[in-house]
PDB file with one MODEL, atoms N, CA, C and O in Angstrom:
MODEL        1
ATOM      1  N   UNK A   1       7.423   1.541  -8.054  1.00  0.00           N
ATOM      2  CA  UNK A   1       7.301   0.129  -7.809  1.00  0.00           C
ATOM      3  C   UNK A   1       8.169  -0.585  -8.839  1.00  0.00           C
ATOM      4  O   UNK A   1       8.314  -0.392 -10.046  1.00  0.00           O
ATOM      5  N   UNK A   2       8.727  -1.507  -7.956  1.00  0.00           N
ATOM      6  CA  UNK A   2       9.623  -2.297  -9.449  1.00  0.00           C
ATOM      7  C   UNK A   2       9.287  -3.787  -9.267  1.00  0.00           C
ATOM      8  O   UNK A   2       9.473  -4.476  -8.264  1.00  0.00           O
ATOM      9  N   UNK A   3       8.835  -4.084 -10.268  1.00  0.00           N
ATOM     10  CA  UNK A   3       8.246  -5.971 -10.436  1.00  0.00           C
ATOM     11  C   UNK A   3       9.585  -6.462 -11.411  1.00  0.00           C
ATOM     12  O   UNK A   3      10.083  -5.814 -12.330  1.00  0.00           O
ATOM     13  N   UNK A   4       9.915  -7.542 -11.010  1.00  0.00           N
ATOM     14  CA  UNK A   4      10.288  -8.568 -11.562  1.00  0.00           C
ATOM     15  C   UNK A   4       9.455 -10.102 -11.880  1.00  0.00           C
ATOM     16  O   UNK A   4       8.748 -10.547 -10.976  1.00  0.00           O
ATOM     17  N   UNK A   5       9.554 -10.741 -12.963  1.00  0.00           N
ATOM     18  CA  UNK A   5       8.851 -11.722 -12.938  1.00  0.00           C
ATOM     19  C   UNK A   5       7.196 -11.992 -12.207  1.00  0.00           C
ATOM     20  O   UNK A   5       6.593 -13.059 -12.091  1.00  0.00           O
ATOM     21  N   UNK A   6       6.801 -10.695 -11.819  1.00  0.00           N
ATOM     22  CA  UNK A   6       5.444 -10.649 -11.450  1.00  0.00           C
ATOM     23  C   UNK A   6       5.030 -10.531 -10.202  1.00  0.00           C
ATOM     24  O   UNK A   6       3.872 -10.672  -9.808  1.00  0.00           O
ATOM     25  N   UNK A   7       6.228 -10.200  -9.401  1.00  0.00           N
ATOM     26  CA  UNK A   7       6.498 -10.335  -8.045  1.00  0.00           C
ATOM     27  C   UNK A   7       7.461  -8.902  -7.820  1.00  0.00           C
ATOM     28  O   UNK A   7       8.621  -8.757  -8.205  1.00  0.00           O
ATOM     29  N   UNK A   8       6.534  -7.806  -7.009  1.00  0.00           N
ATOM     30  CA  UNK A   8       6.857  -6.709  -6.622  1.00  0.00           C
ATOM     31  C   UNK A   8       7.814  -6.810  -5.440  1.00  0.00           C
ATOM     32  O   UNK A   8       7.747  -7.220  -4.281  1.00  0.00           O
ATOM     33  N   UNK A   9       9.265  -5.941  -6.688  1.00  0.00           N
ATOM     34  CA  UNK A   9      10.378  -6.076  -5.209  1.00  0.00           C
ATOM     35  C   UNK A   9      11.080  -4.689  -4.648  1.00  0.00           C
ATOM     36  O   UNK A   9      11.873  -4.505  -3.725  1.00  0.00           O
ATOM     37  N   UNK A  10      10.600  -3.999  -5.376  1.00  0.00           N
ATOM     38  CA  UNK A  10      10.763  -2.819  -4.252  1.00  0.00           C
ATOM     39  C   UNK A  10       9.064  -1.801  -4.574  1.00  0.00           C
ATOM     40  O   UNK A  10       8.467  -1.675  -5.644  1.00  0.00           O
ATOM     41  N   UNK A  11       8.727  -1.274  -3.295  1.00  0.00           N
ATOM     42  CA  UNK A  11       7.951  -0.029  -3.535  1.00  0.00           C
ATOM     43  C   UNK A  11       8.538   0.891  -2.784  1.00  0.00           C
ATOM     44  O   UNK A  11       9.060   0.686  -1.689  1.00  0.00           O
ATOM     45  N   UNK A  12       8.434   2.316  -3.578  1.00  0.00           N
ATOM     46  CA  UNK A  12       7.943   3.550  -2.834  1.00  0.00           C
ATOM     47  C   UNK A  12       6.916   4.329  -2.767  1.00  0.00           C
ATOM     48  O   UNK A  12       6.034   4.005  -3.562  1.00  0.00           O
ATOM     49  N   UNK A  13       6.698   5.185  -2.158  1.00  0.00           N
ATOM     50  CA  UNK A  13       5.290   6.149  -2.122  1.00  0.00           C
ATOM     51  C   UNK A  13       5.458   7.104  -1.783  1.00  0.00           C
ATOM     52  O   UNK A  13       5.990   7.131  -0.673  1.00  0.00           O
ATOM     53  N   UNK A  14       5.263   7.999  -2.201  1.00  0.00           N
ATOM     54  CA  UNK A  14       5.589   9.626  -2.251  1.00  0.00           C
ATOM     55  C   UNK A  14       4.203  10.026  -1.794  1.00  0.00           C
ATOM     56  O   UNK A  14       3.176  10.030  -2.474  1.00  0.00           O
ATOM     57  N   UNK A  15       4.385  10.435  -0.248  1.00  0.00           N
ATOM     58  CA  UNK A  15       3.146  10.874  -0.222  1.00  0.00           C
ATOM     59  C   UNK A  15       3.396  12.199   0.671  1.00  0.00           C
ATOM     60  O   UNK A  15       4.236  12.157   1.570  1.00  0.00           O
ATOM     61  N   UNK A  16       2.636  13.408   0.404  1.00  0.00           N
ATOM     62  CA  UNK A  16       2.904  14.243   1.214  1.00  0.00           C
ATOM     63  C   UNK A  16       3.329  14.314   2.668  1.00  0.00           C
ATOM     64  O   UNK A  16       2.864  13.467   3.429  1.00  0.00           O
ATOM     65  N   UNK A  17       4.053  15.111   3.075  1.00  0.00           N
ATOM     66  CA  UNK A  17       4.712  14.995   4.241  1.00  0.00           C
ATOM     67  C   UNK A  17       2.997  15.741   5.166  1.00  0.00           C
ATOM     68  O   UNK A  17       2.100  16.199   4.457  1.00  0.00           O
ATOM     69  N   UNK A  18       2.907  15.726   6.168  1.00  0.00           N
ATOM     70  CA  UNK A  18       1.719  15.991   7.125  1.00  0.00           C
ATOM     71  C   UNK A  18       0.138  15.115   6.681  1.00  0.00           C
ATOM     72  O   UNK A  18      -0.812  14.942   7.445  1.00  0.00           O
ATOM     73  N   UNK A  19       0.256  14.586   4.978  1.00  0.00           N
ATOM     74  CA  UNK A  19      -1.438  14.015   5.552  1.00  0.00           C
ATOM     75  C   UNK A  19      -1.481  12.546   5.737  1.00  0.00           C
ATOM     76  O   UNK A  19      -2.630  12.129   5.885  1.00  0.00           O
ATOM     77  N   UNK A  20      -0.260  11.358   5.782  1.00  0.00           N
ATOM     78  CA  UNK A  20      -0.241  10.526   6.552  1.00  0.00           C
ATOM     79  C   UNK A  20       0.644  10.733   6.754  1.00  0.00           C
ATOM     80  O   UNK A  20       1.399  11.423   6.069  1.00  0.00           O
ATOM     81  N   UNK A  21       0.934  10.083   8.018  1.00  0.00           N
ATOM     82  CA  UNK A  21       2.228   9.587   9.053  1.00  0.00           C
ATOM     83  C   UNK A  21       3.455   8.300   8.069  1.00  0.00           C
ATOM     84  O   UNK A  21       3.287   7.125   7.743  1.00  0.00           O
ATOM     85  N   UNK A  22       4.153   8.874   7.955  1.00  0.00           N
ATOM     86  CA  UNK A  22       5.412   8.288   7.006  1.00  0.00           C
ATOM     87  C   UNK A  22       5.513   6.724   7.702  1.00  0.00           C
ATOM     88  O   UNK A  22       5.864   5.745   7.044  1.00  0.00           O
ATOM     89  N   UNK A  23       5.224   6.680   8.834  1.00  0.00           N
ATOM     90  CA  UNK A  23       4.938   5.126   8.884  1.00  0.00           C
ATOM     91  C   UNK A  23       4.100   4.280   8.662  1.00  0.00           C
ATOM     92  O   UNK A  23       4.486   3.112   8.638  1.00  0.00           O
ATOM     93  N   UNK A  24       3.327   4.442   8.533  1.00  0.00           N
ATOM     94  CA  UNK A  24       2.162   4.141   7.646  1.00  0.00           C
ATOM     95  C   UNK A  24       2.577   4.241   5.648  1.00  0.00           C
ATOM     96  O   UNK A  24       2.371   3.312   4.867  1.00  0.00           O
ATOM     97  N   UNK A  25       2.915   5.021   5.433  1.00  0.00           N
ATOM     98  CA  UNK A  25       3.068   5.107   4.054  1.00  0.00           C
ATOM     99  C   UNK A  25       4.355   3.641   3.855  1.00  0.00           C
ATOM    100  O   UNK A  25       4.327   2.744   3.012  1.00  0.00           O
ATOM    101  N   UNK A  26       5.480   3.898   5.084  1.00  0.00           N
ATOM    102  CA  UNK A  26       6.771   2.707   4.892  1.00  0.00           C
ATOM    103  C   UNK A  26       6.042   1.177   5.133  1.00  0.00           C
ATOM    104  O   UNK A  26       6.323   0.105   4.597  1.00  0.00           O
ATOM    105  N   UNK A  27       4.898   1.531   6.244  1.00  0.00           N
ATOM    106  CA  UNK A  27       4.451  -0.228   6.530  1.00  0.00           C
ATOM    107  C   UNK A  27       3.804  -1.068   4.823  1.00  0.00           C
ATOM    108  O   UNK A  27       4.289  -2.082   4.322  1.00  0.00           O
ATOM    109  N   UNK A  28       2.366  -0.063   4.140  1.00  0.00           N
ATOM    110  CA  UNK A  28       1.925   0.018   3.070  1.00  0.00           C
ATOM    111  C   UNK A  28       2.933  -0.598   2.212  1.00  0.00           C
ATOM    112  O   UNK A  28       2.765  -1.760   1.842  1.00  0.00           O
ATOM    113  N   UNK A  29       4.212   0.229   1.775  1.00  0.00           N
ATOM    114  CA  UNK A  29       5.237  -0.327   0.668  1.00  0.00           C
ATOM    115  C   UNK A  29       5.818  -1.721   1.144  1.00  0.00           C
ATOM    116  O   UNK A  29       5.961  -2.711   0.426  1.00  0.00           O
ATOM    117  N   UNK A  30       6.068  -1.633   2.237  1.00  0.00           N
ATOM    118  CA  UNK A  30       6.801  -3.013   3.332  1.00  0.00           C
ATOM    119  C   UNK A  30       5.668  -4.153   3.047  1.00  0.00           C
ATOM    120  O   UNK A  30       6.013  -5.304   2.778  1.00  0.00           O
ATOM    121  N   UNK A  31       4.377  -3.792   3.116  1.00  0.00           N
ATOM    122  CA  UNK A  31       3.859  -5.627   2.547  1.00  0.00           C
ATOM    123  C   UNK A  31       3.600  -5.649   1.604  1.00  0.00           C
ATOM    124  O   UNK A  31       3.275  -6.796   1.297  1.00  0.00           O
ATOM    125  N   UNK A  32       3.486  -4.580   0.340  1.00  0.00           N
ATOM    126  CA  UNK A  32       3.378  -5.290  -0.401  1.00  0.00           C
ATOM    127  C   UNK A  32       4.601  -5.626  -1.573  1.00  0.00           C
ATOM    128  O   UNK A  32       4.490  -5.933  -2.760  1.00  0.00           O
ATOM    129  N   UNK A  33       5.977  -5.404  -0.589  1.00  0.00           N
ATOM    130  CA  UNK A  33       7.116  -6.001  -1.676  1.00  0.00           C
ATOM    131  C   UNK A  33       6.981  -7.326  -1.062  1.00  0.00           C
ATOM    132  O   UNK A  33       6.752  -7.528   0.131  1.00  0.00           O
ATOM    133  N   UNK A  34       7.134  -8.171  -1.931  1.00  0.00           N
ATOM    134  CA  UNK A  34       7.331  -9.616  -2.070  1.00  0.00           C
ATOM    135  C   UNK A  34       6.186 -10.377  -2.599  1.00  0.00           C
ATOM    136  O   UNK A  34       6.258 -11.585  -2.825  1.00  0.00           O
ATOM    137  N   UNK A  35       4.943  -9.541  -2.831  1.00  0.00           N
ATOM    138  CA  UNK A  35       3.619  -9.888  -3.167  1.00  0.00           C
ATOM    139  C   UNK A  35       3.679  -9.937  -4.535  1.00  0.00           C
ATOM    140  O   UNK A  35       4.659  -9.455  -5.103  1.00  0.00           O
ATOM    141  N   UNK A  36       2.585 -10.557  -5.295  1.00  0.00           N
ATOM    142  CA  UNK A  36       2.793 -10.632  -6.528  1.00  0.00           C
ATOM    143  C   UNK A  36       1.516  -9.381  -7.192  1.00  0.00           C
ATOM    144  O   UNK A  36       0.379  -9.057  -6.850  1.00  0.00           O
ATOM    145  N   UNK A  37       2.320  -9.032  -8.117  1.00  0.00           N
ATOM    146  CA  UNK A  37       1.825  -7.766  -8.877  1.00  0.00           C
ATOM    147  C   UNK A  37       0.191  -7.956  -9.259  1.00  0.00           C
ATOM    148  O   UNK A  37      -0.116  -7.805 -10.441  1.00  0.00           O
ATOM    149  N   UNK A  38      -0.637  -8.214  -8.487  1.00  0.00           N
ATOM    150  CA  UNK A  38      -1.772  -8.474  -8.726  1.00  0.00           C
ATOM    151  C   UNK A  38      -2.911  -7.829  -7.639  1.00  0.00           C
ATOM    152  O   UNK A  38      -2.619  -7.871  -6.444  1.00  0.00           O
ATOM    153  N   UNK A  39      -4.251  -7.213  -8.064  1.00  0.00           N
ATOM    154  CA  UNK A  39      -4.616  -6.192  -7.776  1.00  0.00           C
ATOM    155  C   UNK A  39      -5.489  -7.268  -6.796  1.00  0.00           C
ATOM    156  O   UNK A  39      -6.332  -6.788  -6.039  1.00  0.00           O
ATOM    157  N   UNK A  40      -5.334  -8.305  -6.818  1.00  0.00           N
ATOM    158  CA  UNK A  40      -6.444  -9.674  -6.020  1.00  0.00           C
ATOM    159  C   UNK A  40      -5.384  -9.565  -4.138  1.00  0.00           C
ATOM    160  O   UNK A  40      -5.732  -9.302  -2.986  1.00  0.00           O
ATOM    161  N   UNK A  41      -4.693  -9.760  -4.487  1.00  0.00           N
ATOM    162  CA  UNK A  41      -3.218 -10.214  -3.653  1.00  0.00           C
ATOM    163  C   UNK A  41      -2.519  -8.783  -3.126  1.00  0.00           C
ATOM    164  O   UNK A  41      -1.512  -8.712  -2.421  1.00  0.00           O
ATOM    165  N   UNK A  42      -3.299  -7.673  -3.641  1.00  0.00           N
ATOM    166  CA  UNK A  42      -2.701  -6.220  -2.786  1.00  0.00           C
ATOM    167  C   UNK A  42      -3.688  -5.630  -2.036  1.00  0.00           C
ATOM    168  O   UNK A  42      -3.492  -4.756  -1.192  1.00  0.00           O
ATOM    169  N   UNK A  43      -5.017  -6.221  -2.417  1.00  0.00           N
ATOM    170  CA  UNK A  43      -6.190  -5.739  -1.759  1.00  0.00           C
ATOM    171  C   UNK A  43      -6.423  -6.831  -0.559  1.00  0.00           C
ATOM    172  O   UNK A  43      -7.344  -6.813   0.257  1.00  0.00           O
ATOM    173  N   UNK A  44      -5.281  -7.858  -0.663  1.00  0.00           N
ATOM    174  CA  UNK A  44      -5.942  -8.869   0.730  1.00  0.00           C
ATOM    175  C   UNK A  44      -4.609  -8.106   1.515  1.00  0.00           C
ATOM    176  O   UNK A  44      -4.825  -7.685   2.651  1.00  0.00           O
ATOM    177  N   UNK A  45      -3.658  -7.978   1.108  1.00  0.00           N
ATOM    178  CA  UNK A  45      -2.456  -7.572   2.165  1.00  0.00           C
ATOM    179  C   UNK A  45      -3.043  -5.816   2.677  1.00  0.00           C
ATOM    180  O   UNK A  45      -2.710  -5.293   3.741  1.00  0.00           O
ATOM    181  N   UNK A  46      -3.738  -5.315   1.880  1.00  0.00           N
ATOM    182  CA  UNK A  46      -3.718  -4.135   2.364  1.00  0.00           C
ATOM    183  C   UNK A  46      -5.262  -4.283   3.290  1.00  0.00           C
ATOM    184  O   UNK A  46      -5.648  -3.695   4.301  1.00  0.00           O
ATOM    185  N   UNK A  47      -5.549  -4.757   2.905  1.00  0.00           N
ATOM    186  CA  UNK A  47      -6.808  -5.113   4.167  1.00  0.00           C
ATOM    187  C   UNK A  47      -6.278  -5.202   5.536  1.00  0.00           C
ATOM    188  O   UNK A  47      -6.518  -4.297   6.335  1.00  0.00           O
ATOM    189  N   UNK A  48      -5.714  -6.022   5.801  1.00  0.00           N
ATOM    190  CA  UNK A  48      -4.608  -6.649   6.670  1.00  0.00           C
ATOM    191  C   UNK A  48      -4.511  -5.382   7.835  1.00  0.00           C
ATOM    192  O   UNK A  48      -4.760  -5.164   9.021  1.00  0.00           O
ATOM    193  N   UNK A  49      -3.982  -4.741   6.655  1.00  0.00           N
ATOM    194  CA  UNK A  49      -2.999  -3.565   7.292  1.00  0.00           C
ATOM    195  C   UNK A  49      -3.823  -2.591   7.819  1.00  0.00           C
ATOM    196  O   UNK A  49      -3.557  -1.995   8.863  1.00  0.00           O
ATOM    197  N   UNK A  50      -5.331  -2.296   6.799  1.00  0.00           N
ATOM    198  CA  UNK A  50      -5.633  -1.166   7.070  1.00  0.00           C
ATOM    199  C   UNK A  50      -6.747  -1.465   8.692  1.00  0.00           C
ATOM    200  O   UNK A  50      -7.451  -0.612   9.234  1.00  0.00           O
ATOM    201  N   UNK A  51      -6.567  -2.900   9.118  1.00  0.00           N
ATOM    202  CA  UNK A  51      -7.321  -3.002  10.593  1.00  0.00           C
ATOM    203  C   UNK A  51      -6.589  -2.598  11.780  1.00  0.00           C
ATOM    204  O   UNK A  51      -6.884  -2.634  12.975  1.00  0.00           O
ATOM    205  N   UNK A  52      -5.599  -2.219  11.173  1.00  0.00           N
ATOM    206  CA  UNK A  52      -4.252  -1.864  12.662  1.00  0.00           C
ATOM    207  C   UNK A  52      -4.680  -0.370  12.632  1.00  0.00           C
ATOM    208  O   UNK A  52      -4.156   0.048  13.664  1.00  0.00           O
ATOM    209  N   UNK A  53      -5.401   0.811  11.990  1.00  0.00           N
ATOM    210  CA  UNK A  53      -5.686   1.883  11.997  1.00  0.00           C
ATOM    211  C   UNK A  53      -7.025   2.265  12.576  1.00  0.00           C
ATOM    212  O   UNK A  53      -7.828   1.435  13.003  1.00  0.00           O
ATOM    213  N   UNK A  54      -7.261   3.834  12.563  1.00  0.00           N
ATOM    214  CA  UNK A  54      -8.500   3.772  12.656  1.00  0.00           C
ATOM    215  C   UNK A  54      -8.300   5.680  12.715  1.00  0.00           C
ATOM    216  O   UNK A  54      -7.349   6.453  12.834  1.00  0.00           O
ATOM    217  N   UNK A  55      -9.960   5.815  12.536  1.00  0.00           N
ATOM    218  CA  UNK A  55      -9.708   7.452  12.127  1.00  0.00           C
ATOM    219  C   UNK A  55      -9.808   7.863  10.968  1.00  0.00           C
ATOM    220  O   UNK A  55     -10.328   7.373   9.965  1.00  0.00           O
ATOM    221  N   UNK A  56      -8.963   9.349  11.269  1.00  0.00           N
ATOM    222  CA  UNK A  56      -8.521   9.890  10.134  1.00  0.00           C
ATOM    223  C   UNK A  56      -7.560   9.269   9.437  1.00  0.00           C
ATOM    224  O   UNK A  56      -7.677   9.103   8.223  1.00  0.00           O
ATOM    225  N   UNK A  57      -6.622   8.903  10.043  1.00  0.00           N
ATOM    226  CA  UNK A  57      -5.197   7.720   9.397  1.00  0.00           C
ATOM    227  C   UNK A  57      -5.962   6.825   8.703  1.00  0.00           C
ATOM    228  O   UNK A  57      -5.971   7.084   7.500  1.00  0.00           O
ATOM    229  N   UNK A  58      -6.688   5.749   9.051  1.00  0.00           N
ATOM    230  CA  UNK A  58      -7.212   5.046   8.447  1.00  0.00           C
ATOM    231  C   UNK A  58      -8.075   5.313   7.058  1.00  0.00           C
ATOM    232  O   UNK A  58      -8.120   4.413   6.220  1.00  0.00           O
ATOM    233  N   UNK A  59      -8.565   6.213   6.897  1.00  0.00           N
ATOM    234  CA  UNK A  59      -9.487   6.988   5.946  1.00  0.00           C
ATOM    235  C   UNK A  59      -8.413   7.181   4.795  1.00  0.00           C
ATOM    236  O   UNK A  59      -8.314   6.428   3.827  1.00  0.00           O
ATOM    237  N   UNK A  60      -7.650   8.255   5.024  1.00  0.00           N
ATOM    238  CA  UNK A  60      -6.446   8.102   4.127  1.00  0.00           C
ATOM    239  C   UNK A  60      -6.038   7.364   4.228  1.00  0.00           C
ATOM    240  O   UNK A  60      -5.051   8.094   4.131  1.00  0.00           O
ATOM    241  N   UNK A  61      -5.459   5.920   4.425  1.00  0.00           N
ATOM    242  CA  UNK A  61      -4.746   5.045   4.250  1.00  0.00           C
ATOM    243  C   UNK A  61      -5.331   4.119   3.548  1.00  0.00           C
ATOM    244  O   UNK A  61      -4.706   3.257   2.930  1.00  0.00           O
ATOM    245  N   UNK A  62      -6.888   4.240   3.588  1.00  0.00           N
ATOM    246  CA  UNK A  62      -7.944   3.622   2.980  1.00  0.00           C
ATOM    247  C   UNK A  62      -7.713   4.340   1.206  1.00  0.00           C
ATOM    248  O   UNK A  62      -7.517   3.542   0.289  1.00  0.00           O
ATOM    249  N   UNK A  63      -7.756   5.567   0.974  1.00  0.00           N
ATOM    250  CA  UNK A  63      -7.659   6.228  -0.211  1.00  0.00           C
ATOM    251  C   UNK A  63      -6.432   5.677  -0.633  1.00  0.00           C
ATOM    252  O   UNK A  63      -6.676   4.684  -1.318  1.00  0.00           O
ATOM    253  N   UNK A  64      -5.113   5.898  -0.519  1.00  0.00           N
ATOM    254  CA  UNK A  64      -3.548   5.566  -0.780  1.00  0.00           C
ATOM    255  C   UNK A  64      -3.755   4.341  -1.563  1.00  0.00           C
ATOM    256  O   UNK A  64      -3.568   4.298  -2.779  1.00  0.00           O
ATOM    257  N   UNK A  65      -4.330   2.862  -0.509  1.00  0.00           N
ATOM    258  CA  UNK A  65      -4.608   1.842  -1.118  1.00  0.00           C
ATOM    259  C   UNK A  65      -5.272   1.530  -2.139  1.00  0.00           C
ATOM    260  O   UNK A  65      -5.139   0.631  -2.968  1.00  0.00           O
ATOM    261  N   UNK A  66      -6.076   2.434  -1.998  1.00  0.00           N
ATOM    262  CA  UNK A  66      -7.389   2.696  -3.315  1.00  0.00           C
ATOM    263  C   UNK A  66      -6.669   2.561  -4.468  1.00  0.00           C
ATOM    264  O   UNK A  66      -6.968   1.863  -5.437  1.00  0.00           O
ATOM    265  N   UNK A  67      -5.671   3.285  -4.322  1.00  0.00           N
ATOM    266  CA  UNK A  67      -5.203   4.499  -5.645  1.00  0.00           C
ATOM    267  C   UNK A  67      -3.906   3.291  -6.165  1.00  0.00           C
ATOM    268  O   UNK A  67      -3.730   3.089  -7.367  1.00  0.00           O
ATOM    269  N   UNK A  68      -3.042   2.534  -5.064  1.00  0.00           N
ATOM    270  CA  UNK A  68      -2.200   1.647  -5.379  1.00  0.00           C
ATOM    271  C   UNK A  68      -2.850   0.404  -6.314  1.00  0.00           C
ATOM    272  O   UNK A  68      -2.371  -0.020  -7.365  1.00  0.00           O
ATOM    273  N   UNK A  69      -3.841   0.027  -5.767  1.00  0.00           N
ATOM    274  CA  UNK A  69      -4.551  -1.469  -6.050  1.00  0.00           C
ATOM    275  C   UNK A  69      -5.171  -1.239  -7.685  1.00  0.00           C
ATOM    276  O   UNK A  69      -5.279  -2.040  -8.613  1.00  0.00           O
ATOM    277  N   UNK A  70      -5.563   0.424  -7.559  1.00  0.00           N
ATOM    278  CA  UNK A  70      -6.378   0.737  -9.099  1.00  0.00           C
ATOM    279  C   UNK A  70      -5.513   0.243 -10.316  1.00  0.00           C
ATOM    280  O   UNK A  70      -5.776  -0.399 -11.333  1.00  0.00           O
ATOM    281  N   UNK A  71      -3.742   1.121  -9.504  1.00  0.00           N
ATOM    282  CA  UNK A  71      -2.823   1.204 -10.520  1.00  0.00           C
ATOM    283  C   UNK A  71      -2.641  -0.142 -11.370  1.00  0.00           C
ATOM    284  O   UNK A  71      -2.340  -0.318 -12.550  1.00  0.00           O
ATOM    285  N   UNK A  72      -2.962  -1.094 -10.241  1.00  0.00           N
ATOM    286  CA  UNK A  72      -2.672  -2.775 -10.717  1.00  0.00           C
ATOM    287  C   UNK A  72      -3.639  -3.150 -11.611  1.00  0.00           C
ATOM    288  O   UNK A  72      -3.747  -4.366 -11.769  1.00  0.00           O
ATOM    289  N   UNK A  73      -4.130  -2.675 -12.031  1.00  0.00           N
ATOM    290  CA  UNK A  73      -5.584  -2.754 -13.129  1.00  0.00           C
ATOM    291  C   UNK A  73      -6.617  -3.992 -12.639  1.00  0.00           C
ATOM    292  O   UNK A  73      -7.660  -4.207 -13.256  1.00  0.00           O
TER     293      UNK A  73
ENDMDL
END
């Protein structure tokens, strides 16, 4: 992840190839560049996101976010 001025402008995510679907991992990084580096403001965009899922995808995609939003302290 790279922040400038407090405002995340690029992400990536390295996530194993087979336990989510790489589009899902690209949508995840895709909202939250332009968001501001704050763990308030990644947990409303990733909410968002994680209602377009459901399942197993969703479950992990639910963890991923977990683990992103923690990083933001």
């Amino acid at each position: 992840m790279e922040v400038k001025n407090g405002v995340i402008e690029s992400c990536e995510l390295d996530v194993p190839a087979g336990w989510l679907p790489q589009r899902l991992s690209g949508e995840l990084s895709g909202v939250l560049v332009g968001e501001r580096f704050c763990r308030h403001r990644a947990a409303a965009v990733v909410t968002a996101l994680l209602r377009t899922e459901s399942g197993e995808p969703q479950d992990r995609l639910l963890n991923l976010c977990d683990a992103v939003v923690s990083v933001m302290g």
